[in-house]
C-alpha positions as CSV (number, residue, x, y, z in Angstrom):
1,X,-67.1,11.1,5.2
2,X,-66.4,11.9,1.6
3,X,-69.4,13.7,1.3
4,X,-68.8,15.7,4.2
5,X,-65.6,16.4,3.1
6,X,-64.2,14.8,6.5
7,X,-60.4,13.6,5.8
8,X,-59.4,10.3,7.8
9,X,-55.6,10.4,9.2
10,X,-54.8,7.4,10.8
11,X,-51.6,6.7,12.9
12,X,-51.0,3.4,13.1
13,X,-47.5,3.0,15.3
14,X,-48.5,0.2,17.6
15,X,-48.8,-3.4,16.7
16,X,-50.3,-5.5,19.1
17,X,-52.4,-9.3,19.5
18,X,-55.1,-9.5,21.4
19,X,-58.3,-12.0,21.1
20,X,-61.4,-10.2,20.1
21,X,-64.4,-10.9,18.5
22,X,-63.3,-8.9,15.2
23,X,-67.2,-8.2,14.1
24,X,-67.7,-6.5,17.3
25,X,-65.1,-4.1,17.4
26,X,-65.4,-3.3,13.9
27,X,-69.0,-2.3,14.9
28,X,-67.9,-0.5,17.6
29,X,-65.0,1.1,15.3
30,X,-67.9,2.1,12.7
31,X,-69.9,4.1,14.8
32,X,-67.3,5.9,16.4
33,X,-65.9,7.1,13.2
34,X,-69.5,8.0,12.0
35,X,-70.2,9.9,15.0
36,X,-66.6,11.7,15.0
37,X,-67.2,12.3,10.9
38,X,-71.2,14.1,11.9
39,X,-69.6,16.1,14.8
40,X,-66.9,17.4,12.6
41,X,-67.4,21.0,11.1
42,X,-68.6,21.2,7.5
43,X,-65.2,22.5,6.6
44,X,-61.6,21.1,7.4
45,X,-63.1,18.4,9.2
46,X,-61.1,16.1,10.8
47,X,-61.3,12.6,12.0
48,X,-57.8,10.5,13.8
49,X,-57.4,7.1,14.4
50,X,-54.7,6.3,16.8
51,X,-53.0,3.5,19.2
52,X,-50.4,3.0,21.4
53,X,-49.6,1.0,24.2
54,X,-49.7,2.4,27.9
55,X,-48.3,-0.2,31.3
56,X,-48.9,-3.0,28.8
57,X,-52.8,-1.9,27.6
58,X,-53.9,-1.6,24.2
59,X,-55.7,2.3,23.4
60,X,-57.1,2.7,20.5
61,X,-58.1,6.4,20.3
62,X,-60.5,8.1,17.9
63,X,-60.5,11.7,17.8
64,X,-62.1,14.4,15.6
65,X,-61.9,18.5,15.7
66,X,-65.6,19.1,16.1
67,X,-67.3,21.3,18.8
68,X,-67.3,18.9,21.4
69,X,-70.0,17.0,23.8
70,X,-71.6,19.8,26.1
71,X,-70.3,19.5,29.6
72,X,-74.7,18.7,30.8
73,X,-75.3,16.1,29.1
74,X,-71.6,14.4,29.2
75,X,-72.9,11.8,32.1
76,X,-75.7,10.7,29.6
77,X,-74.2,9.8,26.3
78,X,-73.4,6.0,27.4
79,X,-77.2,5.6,28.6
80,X,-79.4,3.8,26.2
81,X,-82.1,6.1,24.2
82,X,-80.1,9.7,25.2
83,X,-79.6,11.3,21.9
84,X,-79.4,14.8,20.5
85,X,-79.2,13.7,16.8
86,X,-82.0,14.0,14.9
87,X,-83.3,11.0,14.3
88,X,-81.1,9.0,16.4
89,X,-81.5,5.8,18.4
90,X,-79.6,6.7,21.6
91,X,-77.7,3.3,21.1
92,X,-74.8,3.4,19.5
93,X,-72.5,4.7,22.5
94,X,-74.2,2.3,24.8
95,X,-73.6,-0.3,22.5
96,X,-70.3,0.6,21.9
97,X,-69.8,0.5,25.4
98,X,-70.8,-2.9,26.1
99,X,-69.4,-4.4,23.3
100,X,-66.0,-3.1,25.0
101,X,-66.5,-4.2,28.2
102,X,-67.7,-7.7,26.9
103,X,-63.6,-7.4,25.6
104,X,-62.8,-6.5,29.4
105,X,-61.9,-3.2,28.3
106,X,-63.3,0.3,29.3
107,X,-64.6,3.2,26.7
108,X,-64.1,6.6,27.5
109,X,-63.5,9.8,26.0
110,X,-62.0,13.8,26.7
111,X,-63.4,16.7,25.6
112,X,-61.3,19.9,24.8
113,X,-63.2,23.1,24.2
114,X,-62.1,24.1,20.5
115,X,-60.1,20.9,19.5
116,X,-63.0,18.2,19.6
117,X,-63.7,14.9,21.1
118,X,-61.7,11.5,21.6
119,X,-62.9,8.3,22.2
120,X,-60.2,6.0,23.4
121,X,-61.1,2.0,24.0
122,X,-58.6,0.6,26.4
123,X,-58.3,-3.3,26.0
């Protein structure tokens, strides 16, 4: 992120226990951020991790100000081998994914044309 020049904010206002395989998340945590620090613009770039708790879930949100997923291929980026990085695996998301809903949770994300992308994990 440094050498993007990305800042991190991170709002941590919820504290909350709940059992979880620790290596996963963090896995799943890791390549959200990375994606949310390559999809943010080369200046002022932004990435925010957030929680809070909503009718007694955990959400765990993390957003950045990049340009966003295209609305076409929106239904794709959870499948496995869909990527438009260069060089990219197509796995991460779909990883991500399943790693959450191993947890019982769900991983989704909204899209706002000229504020970015959030992820939000709901455990």
């Amino acid at each position: 992120m440094q050498s993007r020049g990305v800042a991190l904010e991170m709002d941590r206002t919820v504290e909350a226990n709940a059992r979880i395989d620790s290596e996963q998340l963090r896995q799943v945590f890791l390549n959200l951020i990375r994606n949310a620090a390559e999809a943010c613009p080369e200046t002022d770039g932004q990435v925010t991790l957030s929680s809070t708790l909503k009718e007694g879930k955990l959400l765990l949100m993390v957003g950045d100000n990049g340009s966003g997923i295209p609305p076409e291929i929106q239904s794709l980026i959870f499948e496995h081998f869909f990527s438009k990085k260069k060089g990219g695996t197509g796995l991460g998301l779909a990883i991500c994914r399943n790693i959450v809903e191993a947890h019982g949770g769900t991983l989704t994300f909204t899209w706002e044309e000229g504020l970015g992308t959030t992820f939000t994990i709901t455990l």
